[in-house]
C-alpha positions as a printed Julia matrix, in Angstrom:
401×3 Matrix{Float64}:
   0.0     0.0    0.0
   1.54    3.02  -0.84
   2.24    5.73   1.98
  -0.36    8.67   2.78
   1.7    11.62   2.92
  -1.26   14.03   2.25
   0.04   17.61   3.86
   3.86   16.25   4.25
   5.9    16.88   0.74
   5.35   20.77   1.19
   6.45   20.76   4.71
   9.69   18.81   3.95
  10.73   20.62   1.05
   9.92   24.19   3.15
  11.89   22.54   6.5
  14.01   19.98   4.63
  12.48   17.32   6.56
  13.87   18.26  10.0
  11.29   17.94  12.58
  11.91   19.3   16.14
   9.1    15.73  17.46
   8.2    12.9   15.7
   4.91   11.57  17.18
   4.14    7.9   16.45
   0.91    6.94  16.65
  -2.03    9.45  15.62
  -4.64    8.29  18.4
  -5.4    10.81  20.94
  -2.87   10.88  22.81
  -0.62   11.09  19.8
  -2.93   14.04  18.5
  -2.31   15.61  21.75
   1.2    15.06  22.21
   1.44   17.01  18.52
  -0.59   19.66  19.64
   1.14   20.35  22.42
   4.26   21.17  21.08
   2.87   22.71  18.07
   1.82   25.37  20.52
   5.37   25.56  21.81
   5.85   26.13  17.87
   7.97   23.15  17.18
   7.83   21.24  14.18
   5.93   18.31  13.98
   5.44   15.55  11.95
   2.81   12.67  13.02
   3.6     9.13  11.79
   0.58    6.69  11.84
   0.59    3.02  10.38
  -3.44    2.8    9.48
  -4.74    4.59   7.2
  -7.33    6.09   8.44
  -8.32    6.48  12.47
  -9.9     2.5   13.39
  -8.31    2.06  16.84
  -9.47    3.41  20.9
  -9.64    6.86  20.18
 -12.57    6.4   17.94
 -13.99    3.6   19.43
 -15.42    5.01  22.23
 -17.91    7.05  23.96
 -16.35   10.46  23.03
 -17.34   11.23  26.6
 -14.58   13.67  27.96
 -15.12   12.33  31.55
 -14.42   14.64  34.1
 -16.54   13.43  37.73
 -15.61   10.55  39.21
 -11.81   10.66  37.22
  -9.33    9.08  40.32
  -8.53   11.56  42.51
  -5.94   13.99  42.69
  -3.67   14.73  39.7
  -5.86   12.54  37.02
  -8.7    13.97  37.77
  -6.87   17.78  37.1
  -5.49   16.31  33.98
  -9.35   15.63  33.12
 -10.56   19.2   34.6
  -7.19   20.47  31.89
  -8.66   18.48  29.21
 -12.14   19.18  29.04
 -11.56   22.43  28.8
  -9.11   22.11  25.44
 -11.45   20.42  24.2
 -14.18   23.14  24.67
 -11.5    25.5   23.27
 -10.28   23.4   20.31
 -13.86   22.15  19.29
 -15.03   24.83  17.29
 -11.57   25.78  15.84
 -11.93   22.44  14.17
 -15.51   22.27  13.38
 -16.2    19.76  15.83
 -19.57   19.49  17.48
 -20.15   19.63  21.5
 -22.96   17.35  21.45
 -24.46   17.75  24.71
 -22.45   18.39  28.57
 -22.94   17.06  31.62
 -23.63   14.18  33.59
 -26.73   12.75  35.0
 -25.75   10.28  37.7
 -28.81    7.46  38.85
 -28.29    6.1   42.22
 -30.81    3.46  42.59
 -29.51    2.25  46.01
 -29.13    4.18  49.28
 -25.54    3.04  49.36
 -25.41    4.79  45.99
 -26.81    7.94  47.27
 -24.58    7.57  50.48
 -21.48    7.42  48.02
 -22.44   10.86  46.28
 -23.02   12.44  49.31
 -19.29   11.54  50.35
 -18.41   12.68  46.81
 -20.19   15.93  47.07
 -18.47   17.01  50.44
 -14.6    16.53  48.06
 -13.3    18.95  46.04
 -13.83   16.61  43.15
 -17.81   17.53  43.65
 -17.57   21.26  44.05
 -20.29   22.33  41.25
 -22.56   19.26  41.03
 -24.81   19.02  43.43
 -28.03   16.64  44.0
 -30.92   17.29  41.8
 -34.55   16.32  42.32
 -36.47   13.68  39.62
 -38.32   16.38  37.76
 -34.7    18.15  37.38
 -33.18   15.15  36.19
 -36.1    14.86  33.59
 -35.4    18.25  32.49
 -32.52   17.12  31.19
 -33.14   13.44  30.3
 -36.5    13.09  29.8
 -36.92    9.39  29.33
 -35.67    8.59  32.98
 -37.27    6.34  35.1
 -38.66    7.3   38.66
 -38.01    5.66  41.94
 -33.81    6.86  42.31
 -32.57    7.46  45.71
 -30.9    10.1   44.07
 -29.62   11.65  41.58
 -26.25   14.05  40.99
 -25.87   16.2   37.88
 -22.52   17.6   37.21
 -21.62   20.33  34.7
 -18.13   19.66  33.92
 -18.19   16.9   31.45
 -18.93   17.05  27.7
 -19.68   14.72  24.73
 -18.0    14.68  21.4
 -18.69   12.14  18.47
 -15.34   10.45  18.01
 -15.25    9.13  14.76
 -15.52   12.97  13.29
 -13.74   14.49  16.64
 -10.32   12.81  15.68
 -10.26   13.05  12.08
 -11.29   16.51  11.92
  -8.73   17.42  14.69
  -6.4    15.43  12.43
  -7.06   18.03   9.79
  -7.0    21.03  11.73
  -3.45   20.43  13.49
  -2.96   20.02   9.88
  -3.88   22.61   7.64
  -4.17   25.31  10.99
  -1.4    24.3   12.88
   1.27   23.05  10.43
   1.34   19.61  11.66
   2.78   17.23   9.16
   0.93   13.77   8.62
   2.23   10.4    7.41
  -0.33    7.82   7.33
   0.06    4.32   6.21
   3.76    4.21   7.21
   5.24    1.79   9.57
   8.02    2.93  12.14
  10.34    0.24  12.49
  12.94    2.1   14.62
  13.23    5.56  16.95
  16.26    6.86  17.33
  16.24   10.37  17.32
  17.31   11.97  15.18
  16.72    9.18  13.41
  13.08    7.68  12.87
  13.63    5.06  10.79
   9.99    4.05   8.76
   8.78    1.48   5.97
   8.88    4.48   3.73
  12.4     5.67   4.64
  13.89    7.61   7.65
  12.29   11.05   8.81
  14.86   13.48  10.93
  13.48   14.16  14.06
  15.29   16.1   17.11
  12.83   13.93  19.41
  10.15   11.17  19.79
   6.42   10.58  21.86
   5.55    6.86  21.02
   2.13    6.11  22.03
   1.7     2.85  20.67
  -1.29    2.23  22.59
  -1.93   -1.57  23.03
   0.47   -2.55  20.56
   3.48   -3.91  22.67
   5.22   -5.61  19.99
   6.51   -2.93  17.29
   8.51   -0.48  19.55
  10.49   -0.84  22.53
   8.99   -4.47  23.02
  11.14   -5.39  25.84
  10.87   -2.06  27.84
   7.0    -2.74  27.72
   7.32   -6.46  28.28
   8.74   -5.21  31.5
   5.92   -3.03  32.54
   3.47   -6.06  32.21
   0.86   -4.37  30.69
  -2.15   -6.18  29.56
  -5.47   -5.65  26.87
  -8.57   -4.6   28.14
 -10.96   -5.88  25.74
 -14.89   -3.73  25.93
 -18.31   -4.17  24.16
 -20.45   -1.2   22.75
 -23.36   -0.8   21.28
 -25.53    2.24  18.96
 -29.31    2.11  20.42
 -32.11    4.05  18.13
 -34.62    5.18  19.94
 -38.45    4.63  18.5
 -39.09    7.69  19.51
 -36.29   10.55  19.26
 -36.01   11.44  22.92
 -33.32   13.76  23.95
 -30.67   13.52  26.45
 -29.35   16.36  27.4
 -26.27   14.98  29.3
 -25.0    11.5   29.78
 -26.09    8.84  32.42
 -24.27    6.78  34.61
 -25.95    4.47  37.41
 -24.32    2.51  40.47
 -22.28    0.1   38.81
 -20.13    3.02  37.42
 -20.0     4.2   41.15
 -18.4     0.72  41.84
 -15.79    1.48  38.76
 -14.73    5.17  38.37
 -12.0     5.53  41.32
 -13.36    9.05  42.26
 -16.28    7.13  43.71
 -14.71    3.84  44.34
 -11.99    5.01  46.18
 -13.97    6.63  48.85
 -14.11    5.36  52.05
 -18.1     5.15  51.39
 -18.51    3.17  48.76
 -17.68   -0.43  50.68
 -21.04   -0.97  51.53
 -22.31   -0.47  47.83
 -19.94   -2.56  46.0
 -20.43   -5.23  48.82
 -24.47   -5.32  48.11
 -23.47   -4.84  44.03
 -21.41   -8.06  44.57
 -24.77   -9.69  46.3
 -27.46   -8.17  43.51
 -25.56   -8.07  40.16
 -22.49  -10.53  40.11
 -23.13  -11.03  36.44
 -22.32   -7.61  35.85
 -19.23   -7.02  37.7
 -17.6   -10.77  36.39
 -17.93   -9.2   32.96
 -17.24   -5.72  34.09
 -20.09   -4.09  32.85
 -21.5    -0.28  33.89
 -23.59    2.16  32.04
 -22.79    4.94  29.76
 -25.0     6.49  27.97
 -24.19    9.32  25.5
 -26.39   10.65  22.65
 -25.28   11.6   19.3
 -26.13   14.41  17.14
 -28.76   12.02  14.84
 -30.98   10.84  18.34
 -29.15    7.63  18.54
 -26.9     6.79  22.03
 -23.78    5.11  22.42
 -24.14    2.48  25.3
 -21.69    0.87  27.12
 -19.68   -0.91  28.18
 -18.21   -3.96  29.18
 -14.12   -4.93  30.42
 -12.74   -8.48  29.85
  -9.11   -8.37  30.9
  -6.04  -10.38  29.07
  -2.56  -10.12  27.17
  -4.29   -9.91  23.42
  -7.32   -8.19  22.62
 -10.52  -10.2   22.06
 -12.1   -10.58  18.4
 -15.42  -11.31  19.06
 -18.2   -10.04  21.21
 -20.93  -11.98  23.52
 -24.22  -11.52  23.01
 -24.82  -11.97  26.89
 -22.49   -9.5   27.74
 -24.68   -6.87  25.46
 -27.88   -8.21  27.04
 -26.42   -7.09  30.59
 -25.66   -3.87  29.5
 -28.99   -3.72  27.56
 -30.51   -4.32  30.99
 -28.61   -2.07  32.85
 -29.82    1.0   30.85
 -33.73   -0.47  30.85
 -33.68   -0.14  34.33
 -33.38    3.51  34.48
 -34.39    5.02  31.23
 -37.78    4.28  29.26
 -36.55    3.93  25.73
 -40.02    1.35  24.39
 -39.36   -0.14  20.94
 -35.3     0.8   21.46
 -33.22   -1.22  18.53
 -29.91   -2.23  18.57
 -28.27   -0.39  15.29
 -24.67   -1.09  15.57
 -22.1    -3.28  17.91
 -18.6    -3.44  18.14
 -15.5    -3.88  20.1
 -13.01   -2.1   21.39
  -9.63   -2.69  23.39
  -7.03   -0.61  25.62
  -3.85   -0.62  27.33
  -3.95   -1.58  31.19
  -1.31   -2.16  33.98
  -2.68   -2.9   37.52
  -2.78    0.29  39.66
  -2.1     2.87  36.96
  -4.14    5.02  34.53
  -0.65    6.01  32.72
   2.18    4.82  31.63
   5.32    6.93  31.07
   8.77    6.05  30.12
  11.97    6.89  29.02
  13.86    5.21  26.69
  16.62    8.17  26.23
  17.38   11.67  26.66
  15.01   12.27  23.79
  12.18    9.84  23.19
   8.94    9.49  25.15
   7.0     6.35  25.41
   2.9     7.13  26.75
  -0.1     5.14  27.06
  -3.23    6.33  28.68
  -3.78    2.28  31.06
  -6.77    2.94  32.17
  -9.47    3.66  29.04
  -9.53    7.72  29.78
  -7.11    8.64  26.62
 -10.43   10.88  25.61
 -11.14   12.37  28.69
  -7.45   13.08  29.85
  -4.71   12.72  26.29
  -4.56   16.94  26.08
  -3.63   17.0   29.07
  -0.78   14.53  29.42
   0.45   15.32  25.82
   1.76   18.82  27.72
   3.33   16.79  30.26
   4.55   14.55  27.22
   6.27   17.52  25.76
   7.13   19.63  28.22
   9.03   17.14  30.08
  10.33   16.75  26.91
  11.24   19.82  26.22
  12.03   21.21  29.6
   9.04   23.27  29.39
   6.62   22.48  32.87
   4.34   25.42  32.77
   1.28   22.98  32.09
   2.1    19.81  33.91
   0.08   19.05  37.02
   1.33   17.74  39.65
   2.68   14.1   39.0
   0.94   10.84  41.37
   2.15    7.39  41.36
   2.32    6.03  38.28
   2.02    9.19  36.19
   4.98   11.26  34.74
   7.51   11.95  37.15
């Protein structure tokens, strides 16, 4: 297949193909990583073996996930991000579908745990909303919740535009340079050696996502990182109903560490072990996002491994399915589209950052939130880098130190 290299030719011959970063892989995080120094105005050239965007970053809820992040300097990184992305988004022509987040507790160990939320830092504008509030915002919710939190700070994107028309706005607006279809088959700065020849490159972000083979295989054998394999699904409505943020319920209390972490949430993931084992065994909780045609995005499930699974379980889908019939009416719903996606992990961490030499960077977002946190680490990325700080957060364990 011959090399992409839409956007490159006119950036060699005016820079004679010396690029300050060479960023391989163009998922978010790679995206982000490029932006980030772009805005430092170095020269950047993005190198990208697929064609076209088919991995994580577009795979996904496009749900920049700010409440309920894990506490402390993730959940800043998500705070950072969100609001790049509200910045960004209509530079590159890329719709905010809806914001917010409508969160069902159906349990009073639920409500307990967002009344321990609510009195952090990580709660300060959400706040506890009554049922006819909720339905102002998502109508087709069900009644009987023993409560229900709606936060502001979170925001919906559709990723399979999102990252190709941030793609071409780094691009044609921010002199990015693109190679797609190109394999990298050594870094080495200022080397980058590629299927299509070598690139000059002063420096290197690899964020090879779960691909643990092609670059630096025994640096991330040695970080025993793993595949976390997920299940989505595209639900039509029979009736266009709107949803005016997304919804979460208790299982996702059980999984996001800003809730699970809490002292408060024992009791709750104790009787969620007693009343839906089926769910937790496949690691299913509820998201539910709309997009701009009525339709939702629902999700998802979490089957962990060393290879990424192929095919998807129809039982797994039917839990999920479930989950979101017990708190939204959605009569005569229709399953329009499944697939599956997959995602670094290492136990414990939500990133992992390396070091290979004095002038490559190897990231991976380990904990499925590239979307909600990959603008902000690609500043960290680059301005630890570069030696330029003024937009990393502080560092926790197992994030860039």
């Amino acid at each position: 297949m011959a090399a992409n290299v839409e956007g490159v030719r006119g950036l060699v011959a005016e820079k004679s193909g010396v690029y300050d970063l060479a960023v391989v892989g163009s998922g978010i995080l790679g995206l982000a990583s490029a932006l980030a120094a772009a805005r430092q105005g170095k020269r950047v050239i993005v190198i990208e073996k697929s064609a076209q965007p088919v991995g994580a970053s577009i795979r996904n809820f496009g749900f920049v996930t700010v409440t309920g992040q894990r506490r402390g300097a993730h959940w800043k990184r998500a705070l950072r991000s969100r609001d790049l992305w509200a910045e960004i988004a209509p530079q590159a022509g890329i719709e905010i579908v809806h914001r917010g987040l409508v969160l069902v507790a159906r349990r009073p160990e639920a409500a307990a745990v967002l009344e321990a939320f609510l009195r952090t830092e990580m709660g300060e504008g959400c706040r506890l909303v009554s049922q006819a509030e909720a339905r102002d915002i998502v109508p087709s919710l069900k009644p009987g919740a023993a409560a229900l939190l709606h936060s502001p700070h979170d925001l919906r994107v559709e990723s399979r535009d999102a990252v190709p028309r941030l793609t071409a706005w780094l691009r044609e607006e921010m002199g990015v340079a693109f190679m797609t279809g190109i394999h990298v088959h050594e870094v080495a700065p200022p080397r980058i050696r590629t299927s299509e020849g070598t690139v000059e490159a002063e420096a290197a972000v690899v964020c090879p996502g779960d691909d643990f083979s092609s670059l630096f295989p025994e640096r991330l054998r040695a970080a025993k990182l793993g595949i976390c394999t997920l299940q989505m699904l595209r639900v039509q409505p029979a009736t266009p109903t709107p949803f005016g943020a997304a919804v979460m319920t208790d299982l996702s209390l059980a999984r996001y560490e800003g809730y699970s972490g809490l002292p408060e949430s024992e009791p709750l993931r104790q009787r969620l072990e007693r009343e839906q084992t089926e769910e937790l065994e496949a690691g299913v909780h509820l998201i539910a996002v709309q997009s701009a045609d009525g339709s939702l995005v629902v999700g998802d499930s979490h089957a962990y491994g060393d290879t990424a699974l192929p095919f998807a379980r129809e039982s797994v889908d039917d839990l999920i399915l479930r989950e979101l019939d017990k708190v939204v009416d959605l009569p005569g719903r229709q399953v329009v589209q499944r697939w599956t996606g997959s995602y670094a992990t290492r136990t414990g961490e939500v990133v992992f950052f390396d070091r290979p030499s004095d002038a490559v960077r190897i990231l991976i977002v380990t904990g499925g939130t590239g979307a909600s946190t990959a603008f902000a680490l690609g500043e960290e990325a680059v301005g630890d880098l570069f030696g330029s700080h003024a937009n990393r957060v502080e560092a926790d364990a197992g994030a860039l130190s």
